[in-house]
C-alpha positions in Angstrom: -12.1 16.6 -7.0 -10.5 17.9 -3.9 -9.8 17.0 -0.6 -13.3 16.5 0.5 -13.7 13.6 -2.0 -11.1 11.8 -0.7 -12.2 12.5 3.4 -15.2 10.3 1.7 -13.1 7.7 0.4 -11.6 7.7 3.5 -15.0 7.1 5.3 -16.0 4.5 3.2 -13.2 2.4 3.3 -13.3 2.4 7.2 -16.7 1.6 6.8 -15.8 -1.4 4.2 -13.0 -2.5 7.2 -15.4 -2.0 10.2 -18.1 -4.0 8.1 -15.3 -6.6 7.8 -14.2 -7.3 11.1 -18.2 -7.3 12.1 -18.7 -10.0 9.7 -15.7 -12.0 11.0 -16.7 -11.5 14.4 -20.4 -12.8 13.4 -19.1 -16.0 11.7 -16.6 -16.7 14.8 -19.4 -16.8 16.7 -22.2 -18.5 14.9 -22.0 -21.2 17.0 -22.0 -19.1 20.6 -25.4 -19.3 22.3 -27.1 -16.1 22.7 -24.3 -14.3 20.5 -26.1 -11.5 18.7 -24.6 -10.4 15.4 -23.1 -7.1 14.9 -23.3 -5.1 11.6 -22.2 -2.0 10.3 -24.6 1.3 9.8 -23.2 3.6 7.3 -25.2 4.1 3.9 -27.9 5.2 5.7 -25.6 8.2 7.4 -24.4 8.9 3.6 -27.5 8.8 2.3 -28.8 11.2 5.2 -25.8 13.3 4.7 -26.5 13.8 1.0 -30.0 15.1 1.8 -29.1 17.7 3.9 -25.9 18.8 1.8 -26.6 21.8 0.3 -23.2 21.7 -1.8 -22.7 19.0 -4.4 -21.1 18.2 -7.4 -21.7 19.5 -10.5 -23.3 17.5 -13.0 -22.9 18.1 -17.0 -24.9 15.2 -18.0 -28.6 14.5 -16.8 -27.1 10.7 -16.7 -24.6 11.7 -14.3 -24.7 10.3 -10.4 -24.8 12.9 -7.9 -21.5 13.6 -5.9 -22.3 14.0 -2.3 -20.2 16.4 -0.3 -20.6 15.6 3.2 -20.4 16.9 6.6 -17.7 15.8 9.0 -20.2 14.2 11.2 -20.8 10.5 8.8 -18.9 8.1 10.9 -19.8 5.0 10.4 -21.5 2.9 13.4 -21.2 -0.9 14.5 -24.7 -1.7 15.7 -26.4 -5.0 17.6 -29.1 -7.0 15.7 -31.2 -8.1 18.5 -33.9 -9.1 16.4 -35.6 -12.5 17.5 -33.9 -15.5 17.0 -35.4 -18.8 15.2 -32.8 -21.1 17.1 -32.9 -22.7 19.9 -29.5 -21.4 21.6 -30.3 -18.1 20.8 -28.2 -17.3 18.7 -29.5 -15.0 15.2 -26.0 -15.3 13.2 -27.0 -16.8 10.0 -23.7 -18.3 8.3 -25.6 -17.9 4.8 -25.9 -14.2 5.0 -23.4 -13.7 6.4 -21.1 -15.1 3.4 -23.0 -13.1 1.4 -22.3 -9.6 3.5 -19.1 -10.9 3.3 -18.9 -10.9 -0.4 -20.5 -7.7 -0.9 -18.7 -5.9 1.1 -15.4 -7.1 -0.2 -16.8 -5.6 -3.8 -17.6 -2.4 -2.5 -13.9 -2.3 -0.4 -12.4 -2.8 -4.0 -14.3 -0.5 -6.0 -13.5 2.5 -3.1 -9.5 1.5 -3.3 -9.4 1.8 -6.9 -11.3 5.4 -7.1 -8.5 6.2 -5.0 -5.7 4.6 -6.5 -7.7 6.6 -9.6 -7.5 9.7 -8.0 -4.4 9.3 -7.0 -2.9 8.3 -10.4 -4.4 11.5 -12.0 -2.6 13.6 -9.1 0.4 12.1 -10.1 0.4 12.0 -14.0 -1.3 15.9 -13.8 2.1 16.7 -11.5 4.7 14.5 -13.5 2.8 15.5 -17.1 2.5 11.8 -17.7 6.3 11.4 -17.4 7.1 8.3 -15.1 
């Protein structure tokens, strides 16, 4: 692990908060006619970025995940839904979904804090020798 793994940390947890704030915005607004909900594109740039990484981790294990390393240019992007809307006002923020975003995202936030609190802790105990 090195520096570029947590630049993707990093990345992600922006994501995670930009993904947040969208969702609040959305549910702030559910009831504002021709509001169109926001949401946050960023797997797909990961995802995209892995495929045309020619670097990435090394795996031991044929059941390991593979470790994207990524290019500097996966920025996550907050993106208009202006899909069709079933109401009458216009309006395509759907309170159920969005809860559920809501949710998911929070899970994802989580796990990318404690990787880095993980990282972090083994930077620490490999400096201190496991001496607190």
């Amino acid at each position: 692990m090195d520096s570029a793994y947590i630049g993707i940390l990093s990345k992600a947890l922006n994501a995670y908060s930009m993904r947040s704030e969208a969702i609040s915005n959305n549910i702030a607004n559910v009831n504002t006619p021709n509001y169109k909900r926001s949401y946050v594109r960023f797997e797909e740039y990961l995802a995209k970025a892995n495929d045309e990484c020619t670097l990435k981790g090394a795996k031991t294990n044929s059941r390991h995940i593979d470790i994207p390393s990524l290019k500097g240019d996966t920025f996550p992007a907050v993106v208009k839904d202006n899909s069709v809307s079933t109401r009458e006002d216009g309006n395509n923020v759907n309170i159920d979904t969005e809860e559920v975003d809501s949710v998911k995202n929070y899970i994802n936030y989580s796990m990318i804090a404690d990787s880095m609190t993980g990282y972090f802790n083994s930077l620490i105990s490999g400096i201190t020798g496991g001496r607190k």
